[in-house]
C-alpha positions, 0 to 999 in steps of 0.5 A: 472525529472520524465517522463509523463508515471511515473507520470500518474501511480502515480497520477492514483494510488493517485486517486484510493486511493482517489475515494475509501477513498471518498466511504467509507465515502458515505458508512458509516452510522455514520461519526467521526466527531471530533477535533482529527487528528488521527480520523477525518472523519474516514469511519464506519467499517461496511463500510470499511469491506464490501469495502475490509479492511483485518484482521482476523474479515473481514476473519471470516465474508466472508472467502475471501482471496482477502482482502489482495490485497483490504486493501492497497487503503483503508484509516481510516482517513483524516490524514491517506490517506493525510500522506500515499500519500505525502510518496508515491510521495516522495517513488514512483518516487526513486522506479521507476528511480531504478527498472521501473515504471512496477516493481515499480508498481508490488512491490507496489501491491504485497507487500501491499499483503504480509502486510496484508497477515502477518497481517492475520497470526499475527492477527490484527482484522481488518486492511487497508492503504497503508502503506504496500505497501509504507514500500514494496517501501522502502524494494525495495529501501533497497535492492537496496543500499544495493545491489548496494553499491557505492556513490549512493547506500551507500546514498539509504542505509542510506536514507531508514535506516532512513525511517525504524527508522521513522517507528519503532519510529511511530510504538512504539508511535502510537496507532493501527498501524499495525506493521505485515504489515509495517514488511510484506510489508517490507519483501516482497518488498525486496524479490521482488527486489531481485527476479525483479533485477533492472534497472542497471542489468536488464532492464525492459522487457516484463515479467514485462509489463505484471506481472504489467498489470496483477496485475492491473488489478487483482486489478481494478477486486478486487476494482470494486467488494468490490464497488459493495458489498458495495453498499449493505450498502446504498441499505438497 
């Protein structure tokens, strides 16, 4: 069962996604309006640079670092949000029962970073999604079966092997799939759950309530101003 609080952040991290997808179209100046799945009602890219997209084209333009905290609530594509929301109420709840909704939170956040951050360094023009941050959940959960082994464990373990041969696989097939931030979100969340620990050796205290607060707030920050910036677009 997942408990209320767990599920007002899911939904709550949903909606943020979604608000910000819905601006980036209301901020584009031409919409792809096509039969193709992968690019259906896909936001400009003047649009989605200006609400916070990463890579090295965005950081050639306003040398703002933040981007990388920005790019994992914004999406390029109908598909591409509906499919990234679906893996996080399925990855979000198994995060969350193993580590707390703080630090499954945390994890989310600072392991989309680390993807886009990666992204930056390998460098990929211009890049966004949350599939960084979902590939940190599954780097968490790695680090969990891995770490705590048993029945339960050794299930983790396999489950989230097959979630990373999925990715691969997608990653080999799919064209502008951005592998340095599904190996950097990965990467990173699997770091964090070592430094975090998880509920059954550690439970969640205060560090971790305010780490989460912190990060989230930092984020709203970060949104709220990449709104505002975008606004430009509209306003000319």
């Amino acid at each position: 069962m997942i408990d209320d609080r767990t599920k007002f952040t899911i939904q709550a991290v949903i909606w943020v996604n979604v608000i910000m997808y819905a601006l980036s179209l209301l901020f584009s100046r031409g919409l792809h309006f096509t039969l193709n799945p992968l690019t259906a009602l896909a936001p400009s890219s003047d649009a989605l640079i200006f609400l916070g997209a990463s890579g090295t084209v965005p950081l050639a333009y306003s040398h703002d670092w933040s981007s990388i905290f920005t790019a994992n609530w914004l999406h390029g594509s109908l598909l591409h949000i509906l499919f990234n929301m679906m893996a996080l109420r399925t990855l979000a709840p198994l995060t969350t029962k193993e580590f707390g909704v703080y630090r499954m939170l945390s994890i989310y956040i600072l392991s989309g970073a680390g993807g886009f951050f990666l992204s930056c360094l390998g460098g990929v023009p211009l890049t966004i999604g949350a599939s960084a941050g979902l590939c940190g959940l599954i780097g968490a959960l790695f680090y969990f079966g891995w770490s705590r082994g048993g029945i339960w464990g050794k299930m983790v373990f396999n489950q989230t092997k097959s979630w990373i041969f999925s990715l691969v696989l997608i990653g080999l097939i799919l064209p502008n799939i951005n592998n340095w931030g599904h190996g950097g979100g990965f990467a990173a969340g699997f770091i964090l759950a070592f430094l975090f620990g998880y509920e059954e050796r550690r439970r969640s205290g205060k560090i971790d309530i305010l780490l989460c607060a912190g990060m989230s707030v930092f984020t709203c920050f970060l949104l709220f101003r990449s709104v505002f910036q975008g606004l430009e677009l509209i306003l000319k």
